[in-house]
VEXLO-457764 format. One record per residue: residue in three letters; x, y, z of N, C-alpha, C in turn. Coordinates in steps of 0.2 Angstrom, whole numbers, plus 5000, padded with zeros to 4 digits. Layout:
VEXLO-457764
Ala/X/Y/Z/X/Y/Z/X/Y/Z
...
end
This chain:
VEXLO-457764
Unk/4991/4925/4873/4998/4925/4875/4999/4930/4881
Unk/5003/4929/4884/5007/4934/4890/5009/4942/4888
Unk/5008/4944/4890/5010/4953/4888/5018/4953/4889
Unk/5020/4956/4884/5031/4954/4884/5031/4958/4890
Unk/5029/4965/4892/5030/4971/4895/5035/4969/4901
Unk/5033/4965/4902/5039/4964/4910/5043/4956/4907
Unk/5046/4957/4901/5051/4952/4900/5057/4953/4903
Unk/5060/4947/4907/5066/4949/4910/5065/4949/4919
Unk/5058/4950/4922/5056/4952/4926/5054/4944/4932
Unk/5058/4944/4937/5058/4938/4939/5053/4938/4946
Unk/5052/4946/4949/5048/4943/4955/5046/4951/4955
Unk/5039/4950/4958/5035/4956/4957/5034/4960/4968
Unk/5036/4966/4967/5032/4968/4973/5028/4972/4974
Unk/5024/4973/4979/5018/4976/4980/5017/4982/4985
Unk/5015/4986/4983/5014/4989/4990/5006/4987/4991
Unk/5005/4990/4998/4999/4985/5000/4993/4988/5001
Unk/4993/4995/5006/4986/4999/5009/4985/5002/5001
Unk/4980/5000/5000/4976/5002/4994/4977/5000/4988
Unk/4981/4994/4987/4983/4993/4982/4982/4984/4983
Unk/4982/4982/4989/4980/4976/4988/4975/4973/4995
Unk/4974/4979/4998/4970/4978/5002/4965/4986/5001
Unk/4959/4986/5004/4955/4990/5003/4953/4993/5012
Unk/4959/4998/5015/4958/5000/5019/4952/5004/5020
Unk/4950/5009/5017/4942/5013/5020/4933/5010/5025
Unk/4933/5004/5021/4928/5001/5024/4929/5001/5030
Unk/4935/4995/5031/4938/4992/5040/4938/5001/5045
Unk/4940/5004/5041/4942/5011/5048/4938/5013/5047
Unk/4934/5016/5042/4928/5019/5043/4923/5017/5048
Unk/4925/5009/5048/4916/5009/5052/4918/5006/5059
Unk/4924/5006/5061/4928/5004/5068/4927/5012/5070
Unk/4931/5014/5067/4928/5024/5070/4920/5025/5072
Unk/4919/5023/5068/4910/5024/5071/4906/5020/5076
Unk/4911/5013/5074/4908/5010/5080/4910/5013/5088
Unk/4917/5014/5088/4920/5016/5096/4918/5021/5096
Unk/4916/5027/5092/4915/5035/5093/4907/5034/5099
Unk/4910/5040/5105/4904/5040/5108/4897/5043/5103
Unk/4893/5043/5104/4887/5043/5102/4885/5050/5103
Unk/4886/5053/5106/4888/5062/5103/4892/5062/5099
Unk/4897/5060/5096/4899/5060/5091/4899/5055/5083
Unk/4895/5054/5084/4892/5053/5075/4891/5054/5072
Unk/4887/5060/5073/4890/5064/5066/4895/5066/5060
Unk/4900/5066/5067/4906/5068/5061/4909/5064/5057
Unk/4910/5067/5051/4913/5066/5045/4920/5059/5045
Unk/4919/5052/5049/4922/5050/5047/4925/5048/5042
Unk/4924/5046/5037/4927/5044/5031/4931/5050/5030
Unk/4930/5057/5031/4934/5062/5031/4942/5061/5035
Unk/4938/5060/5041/4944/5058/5046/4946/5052/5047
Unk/4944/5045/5043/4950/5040/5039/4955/5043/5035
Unk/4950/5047/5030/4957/5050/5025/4961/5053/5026
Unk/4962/5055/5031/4969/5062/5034/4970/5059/5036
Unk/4970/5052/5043/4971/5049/5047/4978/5045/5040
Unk/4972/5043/5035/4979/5040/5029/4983/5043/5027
Unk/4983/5050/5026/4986/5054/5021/4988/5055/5025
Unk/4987/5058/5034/4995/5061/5039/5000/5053/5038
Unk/4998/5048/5036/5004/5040/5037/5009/5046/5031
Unk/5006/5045/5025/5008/5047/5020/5014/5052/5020
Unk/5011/5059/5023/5015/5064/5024/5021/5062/5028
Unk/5020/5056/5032/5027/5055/5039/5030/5051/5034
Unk/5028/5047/5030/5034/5042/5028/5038/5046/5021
Unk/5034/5050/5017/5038/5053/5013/5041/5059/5017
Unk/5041/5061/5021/5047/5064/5026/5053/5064/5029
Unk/5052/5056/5030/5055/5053/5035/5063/5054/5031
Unk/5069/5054/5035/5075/5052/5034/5079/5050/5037
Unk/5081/5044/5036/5083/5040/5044/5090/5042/5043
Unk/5092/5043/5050/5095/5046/5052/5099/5045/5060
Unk/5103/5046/5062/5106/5043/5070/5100/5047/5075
Unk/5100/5055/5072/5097/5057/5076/5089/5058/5075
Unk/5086/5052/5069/5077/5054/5069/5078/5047/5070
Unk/5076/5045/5076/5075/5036/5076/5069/5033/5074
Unk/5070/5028/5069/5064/5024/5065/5058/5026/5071
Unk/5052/5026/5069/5046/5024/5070/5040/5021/5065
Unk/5039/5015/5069/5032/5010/5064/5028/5013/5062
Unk/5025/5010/5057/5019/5014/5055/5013/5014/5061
Unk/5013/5008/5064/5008/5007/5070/5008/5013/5076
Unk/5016/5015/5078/5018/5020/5083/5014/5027/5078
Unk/5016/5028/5074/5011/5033/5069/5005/5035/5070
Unk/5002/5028/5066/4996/5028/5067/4992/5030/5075
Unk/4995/5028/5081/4995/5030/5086/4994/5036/5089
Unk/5001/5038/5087/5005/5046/5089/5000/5051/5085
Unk/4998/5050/5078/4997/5054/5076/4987/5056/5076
Unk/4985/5053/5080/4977/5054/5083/4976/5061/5086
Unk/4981/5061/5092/4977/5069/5097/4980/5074/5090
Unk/4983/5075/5084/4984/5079/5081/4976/5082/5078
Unk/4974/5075/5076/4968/5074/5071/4962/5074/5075
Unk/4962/5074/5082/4954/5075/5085/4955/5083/5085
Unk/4961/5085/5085/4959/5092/5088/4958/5094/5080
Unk/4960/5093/5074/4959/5097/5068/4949/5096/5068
Unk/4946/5091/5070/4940/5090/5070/4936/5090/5075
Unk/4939/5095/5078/4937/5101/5087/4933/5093/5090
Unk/4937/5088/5091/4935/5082/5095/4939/5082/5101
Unk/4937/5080/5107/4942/5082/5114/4945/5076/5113
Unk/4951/5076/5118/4956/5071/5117/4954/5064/5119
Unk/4950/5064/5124/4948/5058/5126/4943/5056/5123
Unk/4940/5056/5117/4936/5055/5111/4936/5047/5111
Unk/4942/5045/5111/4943/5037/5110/4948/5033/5119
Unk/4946/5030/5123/4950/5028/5128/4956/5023/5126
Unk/4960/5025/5130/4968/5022/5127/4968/5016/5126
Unk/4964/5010/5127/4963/5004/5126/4957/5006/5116
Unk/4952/5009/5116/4952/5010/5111/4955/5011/5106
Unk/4960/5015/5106/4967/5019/5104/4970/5013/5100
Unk/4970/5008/5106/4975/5003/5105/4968/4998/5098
Unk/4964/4998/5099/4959/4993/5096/4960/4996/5087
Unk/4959/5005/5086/4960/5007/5081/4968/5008/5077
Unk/4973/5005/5080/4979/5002/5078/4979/4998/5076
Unk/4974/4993/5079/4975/4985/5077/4970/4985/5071
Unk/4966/4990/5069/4960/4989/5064/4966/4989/5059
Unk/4969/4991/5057/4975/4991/5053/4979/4985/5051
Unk/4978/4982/5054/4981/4972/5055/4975/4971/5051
Unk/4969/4974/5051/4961/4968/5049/4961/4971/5043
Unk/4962/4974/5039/4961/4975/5031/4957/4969/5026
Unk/4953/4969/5024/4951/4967/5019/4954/4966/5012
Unk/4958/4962/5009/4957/4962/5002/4954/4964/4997
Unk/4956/4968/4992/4952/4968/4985/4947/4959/4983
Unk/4943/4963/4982/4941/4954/4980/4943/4950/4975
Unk/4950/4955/4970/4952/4950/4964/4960/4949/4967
Unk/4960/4952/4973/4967/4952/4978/4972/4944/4976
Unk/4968/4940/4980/4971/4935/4983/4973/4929/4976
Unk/4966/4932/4973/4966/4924/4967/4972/4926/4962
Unk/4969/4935/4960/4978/4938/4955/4984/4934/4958
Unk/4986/4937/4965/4995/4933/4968/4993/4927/4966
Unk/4987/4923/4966/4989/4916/4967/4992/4913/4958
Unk/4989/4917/4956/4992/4916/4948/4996/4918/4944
Unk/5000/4924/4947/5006/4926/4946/5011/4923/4951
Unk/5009/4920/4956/5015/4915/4957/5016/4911/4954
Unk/5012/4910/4947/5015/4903/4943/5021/4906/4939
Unk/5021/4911/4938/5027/4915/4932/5033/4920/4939
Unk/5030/4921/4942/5036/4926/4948/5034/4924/4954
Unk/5041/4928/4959/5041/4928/4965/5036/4933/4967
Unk/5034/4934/4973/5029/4938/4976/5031/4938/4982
Unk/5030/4947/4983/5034/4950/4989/5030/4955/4991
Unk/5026/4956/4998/5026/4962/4998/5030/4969/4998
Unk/5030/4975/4995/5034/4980/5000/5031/4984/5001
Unk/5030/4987/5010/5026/4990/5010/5027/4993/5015
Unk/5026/5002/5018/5027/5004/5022/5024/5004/5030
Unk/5021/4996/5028/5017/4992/5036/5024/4991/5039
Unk/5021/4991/5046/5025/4987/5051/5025/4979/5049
Unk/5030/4976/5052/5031/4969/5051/5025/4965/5052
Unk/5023/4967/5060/5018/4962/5061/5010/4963/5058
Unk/5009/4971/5055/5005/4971/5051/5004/4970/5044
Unk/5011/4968/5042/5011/4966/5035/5008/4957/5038
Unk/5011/4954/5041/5011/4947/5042/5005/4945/5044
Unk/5001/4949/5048/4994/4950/5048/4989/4948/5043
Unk/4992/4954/5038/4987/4955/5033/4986/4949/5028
Unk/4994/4947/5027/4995/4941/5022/4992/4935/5026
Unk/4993/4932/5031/4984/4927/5034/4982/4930/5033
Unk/4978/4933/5037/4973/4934/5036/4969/4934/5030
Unk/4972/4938/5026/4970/4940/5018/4971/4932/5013
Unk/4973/4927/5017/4976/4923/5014/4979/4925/5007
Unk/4983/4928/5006/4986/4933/4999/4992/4929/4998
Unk/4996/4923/5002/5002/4919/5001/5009/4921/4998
Unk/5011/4928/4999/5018/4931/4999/5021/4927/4998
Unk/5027/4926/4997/5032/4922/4995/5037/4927/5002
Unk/5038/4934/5000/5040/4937/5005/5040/4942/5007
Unk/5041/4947/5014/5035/4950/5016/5043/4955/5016
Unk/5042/4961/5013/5047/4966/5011/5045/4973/5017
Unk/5048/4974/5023/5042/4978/5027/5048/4986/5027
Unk/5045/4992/5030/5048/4997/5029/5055/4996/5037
Unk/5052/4993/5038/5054/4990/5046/5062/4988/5044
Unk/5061/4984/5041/5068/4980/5038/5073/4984/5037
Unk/5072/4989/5034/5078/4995/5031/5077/4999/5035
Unk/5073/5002/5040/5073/5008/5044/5070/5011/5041
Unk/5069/5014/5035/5066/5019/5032/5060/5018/5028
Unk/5058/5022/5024/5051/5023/5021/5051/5025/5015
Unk/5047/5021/5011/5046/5022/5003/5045/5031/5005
Unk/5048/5034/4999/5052/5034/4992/5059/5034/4995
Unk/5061/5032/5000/5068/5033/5000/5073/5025/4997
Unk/5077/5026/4993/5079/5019/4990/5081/5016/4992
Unk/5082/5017/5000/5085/5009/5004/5079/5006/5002
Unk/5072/5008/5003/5068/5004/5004/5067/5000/4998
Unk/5069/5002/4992/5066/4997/4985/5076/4995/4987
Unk/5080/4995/4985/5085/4992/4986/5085/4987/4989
Unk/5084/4988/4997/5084/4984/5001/5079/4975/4999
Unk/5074/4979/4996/5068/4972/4996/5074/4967/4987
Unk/5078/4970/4984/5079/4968/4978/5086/4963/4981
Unk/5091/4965/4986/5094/4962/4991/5092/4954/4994
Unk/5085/4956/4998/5083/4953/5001/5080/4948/4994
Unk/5079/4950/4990/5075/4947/4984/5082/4939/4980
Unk/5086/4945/4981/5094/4940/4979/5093/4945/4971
Unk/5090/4951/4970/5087/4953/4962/5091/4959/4962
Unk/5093/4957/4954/5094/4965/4953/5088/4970/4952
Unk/5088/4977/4953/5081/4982/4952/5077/4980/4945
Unk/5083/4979/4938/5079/4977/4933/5075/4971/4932
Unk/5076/4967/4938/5074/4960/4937/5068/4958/4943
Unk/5065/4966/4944/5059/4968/4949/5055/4972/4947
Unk/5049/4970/4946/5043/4974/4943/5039/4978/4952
Unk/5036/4984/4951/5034/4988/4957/5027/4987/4955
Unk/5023/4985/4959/5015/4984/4959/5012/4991/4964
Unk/5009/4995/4961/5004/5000/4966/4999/5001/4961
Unk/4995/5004/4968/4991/5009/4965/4990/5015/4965
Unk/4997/5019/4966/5000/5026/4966/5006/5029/4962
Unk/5004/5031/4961/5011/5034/4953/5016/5036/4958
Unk/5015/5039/4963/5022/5043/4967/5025/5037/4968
Unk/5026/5030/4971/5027/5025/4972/5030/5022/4965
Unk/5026/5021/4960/5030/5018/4954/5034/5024/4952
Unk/5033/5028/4952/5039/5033/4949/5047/5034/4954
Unk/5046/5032/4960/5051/5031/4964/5056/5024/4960
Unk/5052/5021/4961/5054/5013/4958/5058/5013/4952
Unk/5052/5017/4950/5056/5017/4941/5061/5021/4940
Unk/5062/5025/4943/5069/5030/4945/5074/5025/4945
Unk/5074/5021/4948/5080/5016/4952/5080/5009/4947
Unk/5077/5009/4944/5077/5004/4939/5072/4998/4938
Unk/5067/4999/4942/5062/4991/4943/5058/4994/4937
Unk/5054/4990/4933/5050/4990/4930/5042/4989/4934
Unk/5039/4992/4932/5031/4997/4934/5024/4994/4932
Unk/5021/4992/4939/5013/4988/4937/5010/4994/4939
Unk/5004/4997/4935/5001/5002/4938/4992/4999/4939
Unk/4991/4998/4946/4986/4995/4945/4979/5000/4947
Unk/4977/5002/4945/4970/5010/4946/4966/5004/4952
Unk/4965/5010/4956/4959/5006/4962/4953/5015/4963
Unk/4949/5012/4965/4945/5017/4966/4947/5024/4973
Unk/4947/5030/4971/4950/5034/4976/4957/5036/4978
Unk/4962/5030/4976/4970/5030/4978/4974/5033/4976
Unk/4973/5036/4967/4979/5040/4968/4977/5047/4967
Unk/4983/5051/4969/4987/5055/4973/4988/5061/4969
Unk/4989/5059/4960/4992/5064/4956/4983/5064/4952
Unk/4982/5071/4950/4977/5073/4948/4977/5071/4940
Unk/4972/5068/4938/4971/5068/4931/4973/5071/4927
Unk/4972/5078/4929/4973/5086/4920/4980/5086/4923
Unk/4983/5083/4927/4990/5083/4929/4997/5082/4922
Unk/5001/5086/4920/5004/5085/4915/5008/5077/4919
Unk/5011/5077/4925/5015/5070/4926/5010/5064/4926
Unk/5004/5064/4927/4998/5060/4928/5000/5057/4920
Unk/4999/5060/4915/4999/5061/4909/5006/5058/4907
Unk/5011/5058/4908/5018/5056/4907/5018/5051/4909
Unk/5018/5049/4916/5018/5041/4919/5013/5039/4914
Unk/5011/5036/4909/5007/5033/4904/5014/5030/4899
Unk/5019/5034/4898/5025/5033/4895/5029/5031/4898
Unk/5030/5030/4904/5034/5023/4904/5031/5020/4911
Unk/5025/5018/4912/5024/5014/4918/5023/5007/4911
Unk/5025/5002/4914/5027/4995/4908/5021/4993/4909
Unk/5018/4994/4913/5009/4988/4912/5003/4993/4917
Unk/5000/4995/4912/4993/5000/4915/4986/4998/4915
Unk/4985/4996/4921/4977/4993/4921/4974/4997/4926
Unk/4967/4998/4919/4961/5003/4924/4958/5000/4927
Unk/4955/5004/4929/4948/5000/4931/4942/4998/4928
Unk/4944/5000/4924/4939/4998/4916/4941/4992/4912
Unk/4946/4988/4915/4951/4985/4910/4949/4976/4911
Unk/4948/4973/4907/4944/4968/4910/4940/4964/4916
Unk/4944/4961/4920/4941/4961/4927/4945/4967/4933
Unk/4949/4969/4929/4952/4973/4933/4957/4971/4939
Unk/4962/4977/4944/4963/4973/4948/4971/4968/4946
Unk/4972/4965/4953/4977/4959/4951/4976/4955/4947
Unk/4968/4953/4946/4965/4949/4940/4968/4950/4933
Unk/4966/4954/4932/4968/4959/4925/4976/4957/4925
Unk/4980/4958/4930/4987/4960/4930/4989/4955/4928
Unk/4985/4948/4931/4988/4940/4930/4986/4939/4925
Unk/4980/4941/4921/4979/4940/4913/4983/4941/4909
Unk/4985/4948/4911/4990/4950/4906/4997/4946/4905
Unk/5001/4946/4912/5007/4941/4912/5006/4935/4914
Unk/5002/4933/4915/5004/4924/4914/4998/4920/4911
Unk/4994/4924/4908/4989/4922/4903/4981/4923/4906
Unk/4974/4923/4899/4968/4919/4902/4967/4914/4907
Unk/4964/4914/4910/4963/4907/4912/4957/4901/4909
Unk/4957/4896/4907/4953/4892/4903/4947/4893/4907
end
């Protein structure tokens, strides 16, 4: 039978980079490909992950405002490179503007979890399916072809001007949903992210991926979110993943 835990729960959203796609591979080996050949040795995978973590730090900053005007995650991702070649004594012309532009777009090409696609597709039998995610439009829209992932609706930080955790952004998607917050379950695989959510009243899928979250295990709030995140799936938890999650609410599959 169905797990009651999101009784009441009419449509589910997601956040996307890490939690339903599997960024690290695609930028890790785009970087390496364009990097001049003097530069191979350095610690890529090191400079994906700050490259992520600076997104991170600009959108939980952000507060929109007359006088900070929106910027895309795409313009981000862009602007915030000569910050990061110089942190990794890389000269600025390390990537040529046209490259520049090519390590934008990898961002658009994301990969799937491999239980990605087929979890949404069985959870659209019992809810709506949204992303909400701090991508730009056109890279959410991307993702969803390409990823063949079949959104119902694509909730983007673009649409409200602002950026997760600030509440226009979960209100906003609950609007455009036609939903109240209790009638929206929050899918990630970041507790800062469910705990913004569940602050405002969505109920909580916490789905563990390898490397993504942010709050430290011997962490006492690590520990706490166990108490009220409404469905927790590890990694260890059946097939894991959105698989696991559709087991849980809309049943086995024969």
């Amino acid at each position: 039978m169905p797990d009651p835990s999101l009784t009441g729960v009419k449509a589910l959203t997601f956040d996307i980079f890490g939690t339903v796609v599997n960024w690290r591979p695609h930028i890790i080996s785009t970087l390496r490909a364009l990097a001049p050949p003097t530069f191979k040795e350095v610690d890529w995978p090191l400079f994906a992950l700050k490259w992520r973590l600076s997104h991170g730090k600009f959108c939980g900053s952000y507060l929109p405002s007359p006088s900070n005007p929106f910027k895309t995650t795409d313009s981000h991702h862009r602007d915030s490179l000569p910050a990061l070649l110089t942190e990794f004594s890389l000269p600025p012309d390390t990537f040529s503007p046209s490259q520049i532009e090519l390590l934008v777009q990898t961002w658009h090409e994301l990969t799937p979890w491999p239980d990605s696609a087929a979890g949404i597709a069985r959870l659209k039998k019992r809810f709506r399916t949204a992303m909400l995610s701090d991508g730009n439009k056109s890279c959410l829209e991307d993702l969803n072809r390409n990823g063949h992932l079949g959104y119902d609706e694509i909730c983007s930080s673009e649409d409200f001007k602002a950026y997760k955790p600030h509440p226009s952004v979960y209100f906003g998607a609950c609007q455009k949903l036609g939903l109240e917050p209790k009638e929206v379950a929050m899918a990630a695989a970041h507790l800062g992210d469910l705990a913004a959510a569940h602050k405002l009243g969505f109920k909580t899928v916490y789905v563990e991926r390898p490397d993504e979250e942010r709050w430290s295990l011997d962490e006492e709030r690590y520990e706490k979110a166990k108490e009220w995140v409404d469905l927790w799936v590890g990694l260890d938890d059946g097939k894991g993943g959105l698989e696991e999650v559709a087991n849980r609410l809309v049943g086995e599959e024969e």
